[in-house]
N, C-alpha and C positions, 0 to 999 in steps of 0.2 A: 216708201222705204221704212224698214222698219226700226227706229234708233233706240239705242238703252234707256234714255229718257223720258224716253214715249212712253207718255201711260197707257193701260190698253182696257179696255172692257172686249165681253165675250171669251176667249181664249187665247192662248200662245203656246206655242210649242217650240220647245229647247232639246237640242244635244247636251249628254251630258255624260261623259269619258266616264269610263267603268262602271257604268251601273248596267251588274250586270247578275243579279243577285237577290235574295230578299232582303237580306242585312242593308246591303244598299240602298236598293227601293225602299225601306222602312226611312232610312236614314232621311231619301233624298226630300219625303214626305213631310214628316217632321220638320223638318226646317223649315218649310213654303209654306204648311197650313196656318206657323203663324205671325206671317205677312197680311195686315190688314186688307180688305176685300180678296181674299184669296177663299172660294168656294170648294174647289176641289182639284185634287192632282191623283193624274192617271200615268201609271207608268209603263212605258212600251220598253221590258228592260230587251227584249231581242233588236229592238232597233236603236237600243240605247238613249231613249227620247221620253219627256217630261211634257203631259198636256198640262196646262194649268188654266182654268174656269175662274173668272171672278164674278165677284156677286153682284158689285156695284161699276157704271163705268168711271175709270180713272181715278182708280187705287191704288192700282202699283205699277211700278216700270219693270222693264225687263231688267235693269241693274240690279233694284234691289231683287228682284230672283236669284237672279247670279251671282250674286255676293251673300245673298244667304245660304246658296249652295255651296259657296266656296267657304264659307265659315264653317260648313261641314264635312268638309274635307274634298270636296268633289269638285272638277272643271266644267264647267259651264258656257254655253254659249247660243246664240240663235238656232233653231234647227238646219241641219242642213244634212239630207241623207248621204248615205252612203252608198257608193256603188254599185248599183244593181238594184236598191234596195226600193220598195215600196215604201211613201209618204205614212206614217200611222194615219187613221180618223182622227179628224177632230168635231166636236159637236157642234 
């Protein structure tokens, strides 16, 4: 199970309301790239979903994701698709 606490190496993918846009996705970027061990964020703005790669394991939590999303104005939360929708790749 996956908890906000848990630190994760390799990848994690977030839901994340309204990003649906570039202004956004620039936005949601900026915020995550500078979270320590944070290697790269890929955005799936049609499925509304944030891949996020770190470099080292157990760097960061999923909280602090989410709260630096949310300090950007954006809601944030574990992935979970929607309706019909296909899972994004993750690497």
């Amino acid at each position: 199970m996956m908890g906000k606490d848990m630190k994760y190496a390799g990848a994690l993918l977030l839901s994340v309301a309204g990003l649906k846009d570039e202004a956004t996705a620039k936005k949601a970027k900026d915020a995550l790239v500078k979270i320590e061990g944070v290697n790269k964020v890929t955005v799936e703005e049609k499925e509304e979903s944030i891949t996020v790669e770190f470099k080292d394991k157990g760097n960061a939590t999923a909280k602090q994701l989410i709260e630096a999303l949310a300090k950007a104005g954006l809601k944030a939360r574990p992935y979970e698709p929607k309706a019909g929708a296909k899972k994004p790749s993750t690497p």
